[in-house]
C-alpha positions in Angstrom: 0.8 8.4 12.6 -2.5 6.9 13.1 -3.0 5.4 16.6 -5.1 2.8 14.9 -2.2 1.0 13.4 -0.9 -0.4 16.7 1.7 0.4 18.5 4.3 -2.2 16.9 3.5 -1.6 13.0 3.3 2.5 14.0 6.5 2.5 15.4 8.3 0.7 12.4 6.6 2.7 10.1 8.4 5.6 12.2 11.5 4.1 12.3 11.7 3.2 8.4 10.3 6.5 7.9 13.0 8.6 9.2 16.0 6.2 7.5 14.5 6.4 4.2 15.0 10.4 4.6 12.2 13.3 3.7 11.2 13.4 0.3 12.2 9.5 -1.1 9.2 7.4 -2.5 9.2 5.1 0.8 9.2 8.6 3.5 6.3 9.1 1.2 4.4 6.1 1.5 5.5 5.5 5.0 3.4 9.0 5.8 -0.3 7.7 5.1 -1.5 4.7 7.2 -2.8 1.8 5.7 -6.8 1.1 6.4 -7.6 0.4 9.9 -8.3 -3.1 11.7 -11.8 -1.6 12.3 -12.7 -1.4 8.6 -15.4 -3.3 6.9 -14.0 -5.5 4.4 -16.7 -4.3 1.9 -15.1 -0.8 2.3 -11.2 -1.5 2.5 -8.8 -0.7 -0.1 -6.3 -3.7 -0.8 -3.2 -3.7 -3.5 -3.1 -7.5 -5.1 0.0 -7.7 -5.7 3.1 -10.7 -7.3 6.3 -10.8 -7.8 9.0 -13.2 -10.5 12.0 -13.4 -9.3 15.1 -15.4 -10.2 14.3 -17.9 -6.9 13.4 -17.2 -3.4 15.9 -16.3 -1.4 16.3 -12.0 -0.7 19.2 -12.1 -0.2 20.9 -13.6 -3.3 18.0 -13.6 -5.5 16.4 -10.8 -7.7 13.1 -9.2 -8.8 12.5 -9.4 -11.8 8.6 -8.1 -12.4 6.0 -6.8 -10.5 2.4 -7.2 -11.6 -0.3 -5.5 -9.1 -4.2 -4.6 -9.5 -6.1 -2.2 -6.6 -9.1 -4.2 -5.0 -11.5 -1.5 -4.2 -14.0 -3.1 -1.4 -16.1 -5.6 -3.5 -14.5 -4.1 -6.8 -11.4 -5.4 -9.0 -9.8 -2.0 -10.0 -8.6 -3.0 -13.4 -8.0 0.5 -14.4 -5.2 0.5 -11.9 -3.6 -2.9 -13.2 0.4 -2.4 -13.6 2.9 -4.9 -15.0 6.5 -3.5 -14.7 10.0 -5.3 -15.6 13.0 -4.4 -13.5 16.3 -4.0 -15.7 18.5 -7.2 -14.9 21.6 -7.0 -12.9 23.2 -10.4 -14.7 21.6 -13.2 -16.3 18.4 -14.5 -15.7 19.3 -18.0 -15.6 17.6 -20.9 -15.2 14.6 -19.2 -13.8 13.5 -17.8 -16.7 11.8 -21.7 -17.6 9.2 -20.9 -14.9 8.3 -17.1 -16.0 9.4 -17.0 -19.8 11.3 -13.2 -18.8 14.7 -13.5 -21.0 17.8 -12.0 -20.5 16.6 -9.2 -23.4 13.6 -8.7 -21.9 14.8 -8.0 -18.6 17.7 -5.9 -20.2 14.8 -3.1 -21.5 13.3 -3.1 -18.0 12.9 -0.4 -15.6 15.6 0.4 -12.4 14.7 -0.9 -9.3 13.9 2.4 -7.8 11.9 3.5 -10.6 10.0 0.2 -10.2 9.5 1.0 -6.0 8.8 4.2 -6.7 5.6 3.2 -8.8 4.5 0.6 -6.8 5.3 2.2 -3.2 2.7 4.8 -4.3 0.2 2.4 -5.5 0.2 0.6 -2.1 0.0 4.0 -0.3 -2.7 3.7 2.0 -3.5 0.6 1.0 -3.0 -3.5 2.6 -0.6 -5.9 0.7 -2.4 -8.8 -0.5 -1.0 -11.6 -2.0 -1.0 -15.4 -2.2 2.0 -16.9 0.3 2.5 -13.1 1.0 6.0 -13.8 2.8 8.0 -13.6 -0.6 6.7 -10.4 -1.4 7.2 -9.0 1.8 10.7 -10.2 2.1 11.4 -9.5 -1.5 10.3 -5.8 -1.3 11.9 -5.3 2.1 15.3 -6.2 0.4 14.8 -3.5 -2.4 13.5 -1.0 -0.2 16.8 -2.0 1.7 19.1 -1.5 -1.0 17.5 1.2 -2.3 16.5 3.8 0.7 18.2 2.1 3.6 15.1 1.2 5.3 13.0 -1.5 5.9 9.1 -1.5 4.2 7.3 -2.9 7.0 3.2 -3.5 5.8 -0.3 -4.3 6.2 -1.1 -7.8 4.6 -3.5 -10.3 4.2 -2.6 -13.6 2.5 -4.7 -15.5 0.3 -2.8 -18.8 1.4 -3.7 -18.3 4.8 -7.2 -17.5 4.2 -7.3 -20.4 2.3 -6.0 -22.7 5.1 -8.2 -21.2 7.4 -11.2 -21.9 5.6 -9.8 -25.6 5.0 -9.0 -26.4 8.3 -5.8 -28.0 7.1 -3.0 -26.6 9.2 -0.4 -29.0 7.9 -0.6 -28.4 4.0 2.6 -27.4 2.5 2.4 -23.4 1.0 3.6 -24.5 -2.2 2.2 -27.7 -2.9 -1.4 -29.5 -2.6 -4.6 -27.4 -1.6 -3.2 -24.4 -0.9 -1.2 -23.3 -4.1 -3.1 -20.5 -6.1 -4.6 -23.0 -8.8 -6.0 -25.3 -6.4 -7.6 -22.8 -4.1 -9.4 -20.7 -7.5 -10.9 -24.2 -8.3 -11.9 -24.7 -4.7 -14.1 -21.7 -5.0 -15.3 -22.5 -8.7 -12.9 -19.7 -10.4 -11.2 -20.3 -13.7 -7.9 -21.5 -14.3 -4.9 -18.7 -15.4 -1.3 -19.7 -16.8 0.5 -19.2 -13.8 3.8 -17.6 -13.3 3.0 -14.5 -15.1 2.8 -11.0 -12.4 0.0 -9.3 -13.5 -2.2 -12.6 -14.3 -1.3 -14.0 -10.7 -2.3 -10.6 -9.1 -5.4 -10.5 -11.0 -5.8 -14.2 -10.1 -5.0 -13.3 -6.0 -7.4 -10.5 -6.1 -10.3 -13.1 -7.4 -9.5 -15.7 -4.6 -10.0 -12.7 -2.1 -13.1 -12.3 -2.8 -14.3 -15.1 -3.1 -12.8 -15.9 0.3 -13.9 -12.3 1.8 -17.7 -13.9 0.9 -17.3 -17.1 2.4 -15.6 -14.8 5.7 -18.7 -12.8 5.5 -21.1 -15.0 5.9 -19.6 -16.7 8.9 -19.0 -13.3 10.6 -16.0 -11.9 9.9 -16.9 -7.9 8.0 -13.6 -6.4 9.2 -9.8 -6.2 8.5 -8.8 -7.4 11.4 -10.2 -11.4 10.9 -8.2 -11.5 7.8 -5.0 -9.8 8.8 -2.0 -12.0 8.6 
């Protein structure tokens, strides 16, 4: 693996690489580095990227769609926009108020693994990005979990971070106030999108980015590595 990964991330990589086993979808992915720190932001390849679920918590909780969209430098890849459903394991419950994905719906969805299996090999090569990133990371890393016995450990930048760095306001709770996705697309004079919907709140991320990677840019920061979580 790439030295330029750093030595912690390189050696999980290695670790989950060799419990996932040759040949899965994760081994796969696991095998190409993601962009280097070094890399100009108005070159690196990104993978905006949002998850429903029926609530928050990995460990009892369940995802239920993925939407993602490639960011390509400067360049929302819409060619590359996915929206997949993951076939339910039970009921939906109450949760399906905040993303409207019923009990049928879900029912016609994909497995899990084929679900991973699309979007591990989207990311491939590629940073996570997504707004209050944690869910997504923890999320996936429970399915990769369940499904190859390893661990997905990534490259991310977060939106939400980016937008409390550029805010100055350390003490803003991630999901309320300035910070939520909504409030941070008006903050930089994007429009407003229904929210809770994968693909619409990837697509919606991947705007924010940009708009933030400008702001970044003209105070100094052209690389990966100042907006690295």
């Amino acid at each position: 693996m790439s030295p330029a990964l750093g030595w912690g991330l390189r050696a999980r990589r290695e670790r989950a690489r060799r419990r996932a086993g040759e040949g899965t979808a994760l081994a796969r992915f696991l095998e190409v580095p993601p962009p280097p720190r070094s890399t100009p932001t108005a070159e690196a390849s990104l993978l905006a990227l949002d998850l429903e679920t029926t609530g928050l918590d990995p460990r009892t909780d369940r995802i239920l769609s993925v939407g993602f969209v490639p960011v390509n430098g400067e360049v929302v890849d819409l060619s590359g926009a996915r929206q997949l459903v993951v076939r339910a394991q039970g009921e939906v419950g109450q949760s399906a108020v905040v993303h409207g994905l019923t009990d049928d719906v879900v029912a016609a969805g994909r497995s899990l693994e084929e679900v991973l299996e699309v979007v591990l090999a989207a990311l491939t090569g590629r940073v996570l990005l997504a707004h209050y990133c944690v869910i997504e990371e923890e999320f996936l890393t429970a399915a990769c979990r369940e499904v190859y016995g390893a661990p997905l450990p990534l490259r991310t930048v977060d939106t939400l971070e980016l937008q409390r760095r550029l805010t100055s306001n350390p003490y803003d709770d991630p999901r309320s106030g300035s910070l939520r996705l909504g409030a941070a697309r008006q903050a930089h004079g994007l429009p407003r999108y229904r929210a809770h919907a994968a693909l619409t709140d990837a697509l919606a991320c991947a705007e924010l980015y940009l708009a933030q990677r400008a702001v970044f840019s003209d105070r100094g920061t052209t690389t990966l590595k100042g907006l690295l979580r």
